[in-house]
ZADO-1210 file (C-alpha; in nm, 4 decimals, padded with zeros to 6 digits):
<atoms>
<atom x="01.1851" y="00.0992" z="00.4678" code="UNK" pos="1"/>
<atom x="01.1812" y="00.2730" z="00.1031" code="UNK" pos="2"/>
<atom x="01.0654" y="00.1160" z="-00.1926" code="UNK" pos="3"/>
<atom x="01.2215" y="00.3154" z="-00.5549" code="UNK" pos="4"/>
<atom x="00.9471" y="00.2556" z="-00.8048" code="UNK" pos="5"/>
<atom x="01.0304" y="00.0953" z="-01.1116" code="UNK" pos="6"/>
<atom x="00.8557" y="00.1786" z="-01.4310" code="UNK" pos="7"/>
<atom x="00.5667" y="-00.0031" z="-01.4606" code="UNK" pos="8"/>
<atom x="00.5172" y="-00.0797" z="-01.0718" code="UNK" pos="9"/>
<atom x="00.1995" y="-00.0774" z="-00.9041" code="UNK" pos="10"/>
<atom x="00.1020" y="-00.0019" z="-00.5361" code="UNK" pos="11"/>
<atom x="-00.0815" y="-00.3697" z="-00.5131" code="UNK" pos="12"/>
<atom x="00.2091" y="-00.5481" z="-00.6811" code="UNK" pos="13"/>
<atom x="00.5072" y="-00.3716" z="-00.3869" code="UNK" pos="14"/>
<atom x="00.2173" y="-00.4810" z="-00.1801" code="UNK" pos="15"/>
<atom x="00.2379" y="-00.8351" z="-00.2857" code="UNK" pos="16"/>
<atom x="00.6104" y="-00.7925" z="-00.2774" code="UNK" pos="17"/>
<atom x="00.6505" y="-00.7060" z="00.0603" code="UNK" pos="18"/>
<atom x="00.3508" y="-00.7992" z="00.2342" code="UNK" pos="19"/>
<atom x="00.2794" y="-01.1420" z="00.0278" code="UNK" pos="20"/>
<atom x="-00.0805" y="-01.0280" z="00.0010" code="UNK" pos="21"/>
<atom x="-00.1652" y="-00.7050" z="-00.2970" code="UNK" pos="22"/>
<atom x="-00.4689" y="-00.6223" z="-00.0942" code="UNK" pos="23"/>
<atom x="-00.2693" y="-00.3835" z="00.1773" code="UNK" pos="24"/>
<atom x="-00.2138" y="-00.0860" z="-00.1213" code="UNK" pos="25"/>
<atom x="-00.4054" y="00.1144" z="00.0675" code="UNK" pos="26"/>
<atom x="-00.1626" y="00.1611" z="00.3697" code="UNK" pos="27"/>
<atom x="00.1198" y="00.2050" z="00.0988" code="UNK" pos="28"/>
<atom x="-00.1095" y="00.4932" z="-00.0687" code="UNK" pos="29"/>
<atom x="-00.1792" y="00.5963" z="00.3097" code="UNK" pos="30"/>
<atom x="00.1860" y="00.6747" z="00.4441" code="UNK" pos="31"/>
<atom x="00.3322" y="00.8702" z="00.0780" code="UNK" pos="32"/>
<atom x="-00.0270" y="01.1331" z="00.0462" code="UNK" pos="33"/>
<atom x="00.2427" y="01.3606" z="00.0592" code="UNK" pos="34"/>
<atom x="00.3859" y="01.3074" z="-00.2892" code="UNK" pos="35"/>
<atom x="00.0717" y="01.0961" z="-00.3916" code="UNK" pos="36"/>
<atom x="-00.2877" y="01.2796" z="-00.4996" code="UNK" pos="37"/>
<atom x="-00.4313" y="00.9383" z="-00.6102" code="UNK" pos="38"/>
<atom x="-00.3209" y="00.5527" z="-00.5917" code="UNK" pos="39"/>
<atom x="-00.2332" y="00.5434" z="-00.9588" code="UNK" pos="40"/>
<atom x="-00.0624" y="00.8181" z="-01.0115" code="UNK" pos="41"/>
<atom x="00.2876" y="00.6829" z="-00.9164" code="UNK" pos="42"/>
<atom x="00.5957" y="00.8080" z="-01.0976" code="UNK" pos="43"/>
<atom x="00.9268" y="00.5547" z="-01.2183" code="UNK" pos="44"/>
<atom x="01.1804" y="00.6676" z="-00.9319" code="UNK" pos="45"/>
<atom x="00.9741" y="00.8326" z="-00.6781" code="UNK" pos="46"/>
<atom x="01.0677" y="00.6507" z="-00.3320" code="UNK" pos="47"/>
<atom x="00.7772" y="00.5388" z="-00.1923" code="UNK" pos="48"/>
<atom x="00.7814" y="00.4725" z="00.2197" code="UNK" pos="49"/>
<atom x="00.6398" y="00.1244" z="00.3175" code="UNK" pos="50"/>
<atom x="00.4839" y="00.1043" z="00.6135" code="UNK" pos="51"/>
<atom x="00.5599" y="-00.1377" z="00.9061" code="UNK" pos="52"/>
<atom x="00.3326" y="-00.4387" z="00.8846" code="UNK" pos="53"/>
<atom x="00.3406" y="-00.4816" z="01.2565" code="UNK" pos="54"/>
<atom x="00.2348" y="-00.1112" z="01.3566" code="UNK" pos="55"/>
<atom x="-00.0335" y="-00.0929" z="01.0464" code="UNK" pos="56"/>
<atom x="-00.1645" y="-00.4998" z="01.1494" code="UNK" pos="57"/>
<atom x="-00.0824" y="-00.6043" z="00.7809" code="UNK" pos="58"/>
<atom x="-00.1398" y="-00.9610" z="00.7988" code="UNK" pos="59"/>
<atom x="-00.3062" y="-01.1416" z="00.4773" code="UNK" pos="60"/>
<atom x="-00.3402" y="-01.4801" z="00.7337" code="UNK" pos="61"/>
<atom x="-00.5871" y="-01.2482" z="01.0058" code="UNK" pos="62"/>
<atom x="-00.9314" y="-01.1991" z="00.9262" code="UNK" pos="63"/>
<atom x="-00.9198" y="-00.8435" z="01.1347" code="UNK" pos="64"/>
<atom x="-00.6621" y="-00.6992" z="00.9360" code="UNK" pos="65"/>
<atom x="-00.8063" y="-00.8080" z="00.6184" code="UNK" pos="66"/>
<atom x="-01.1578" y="-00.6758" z="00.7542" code="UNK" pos="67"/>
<atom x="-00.9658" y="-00.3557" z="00.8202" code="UNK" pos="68"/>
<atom x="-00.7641" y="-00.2725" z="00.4981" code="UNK" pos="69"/>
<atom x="-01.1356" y="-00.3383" z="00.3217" code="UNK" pos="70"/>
<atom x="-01.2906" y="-00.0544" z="00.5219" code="UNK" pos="71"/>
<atom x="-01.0413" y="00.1493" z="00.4014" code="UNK" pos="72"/>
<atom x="-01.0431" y="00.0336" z="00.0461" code="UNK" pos="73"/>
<atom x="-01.3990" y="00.1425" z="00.0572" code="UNK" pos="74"/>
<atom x="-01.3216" y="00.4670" z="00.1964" code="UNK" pos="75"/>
<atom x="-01.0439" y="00.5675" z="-00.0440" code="UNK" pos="76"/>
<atom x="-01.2861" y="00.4816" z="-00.3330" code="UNK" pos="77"/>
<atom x="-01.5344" y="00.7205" z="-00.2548" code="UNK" pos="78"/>
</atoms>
């Protein structure tokens, strides 16, 4: 699926969109490196590719996944 940024977006808010839970940015950030040098550096228009919740375990209700997205929260902020 592909997500067209509006201006003013934010990778945690399409991640509350579409995952109900703005903590999984990172896998959004993750699968668009190729147009993306940072996580706030996102442009109005620029298609962003979300990735599949199922393939990437995004799932705000499972204490794994959550574990998971915060190991690489830590890792994109060093």
């Amino acid at each position: 699926m592909i997500h067209v940024l509006q201006k003013g977006e934010t990778l945690t808010q399409i991640a509350h969109q579409y995952y109900e839970d703005a903590r999984f940015w990172p896998y959004i950030f993750e699968v668009n490196r190729h147009q993306l040098s940072t996580p706030d550096k996102v442009l109005e228009d620029m298609p962003l590719y979300l990735p599949n919740p199922t393939f990437y375990d995004i799932d705000g209700n499972n204490s794994e996944s959550i574990e998971k997205v915060r190991m690489l929260i830590k890792k994109l902020m060093k």
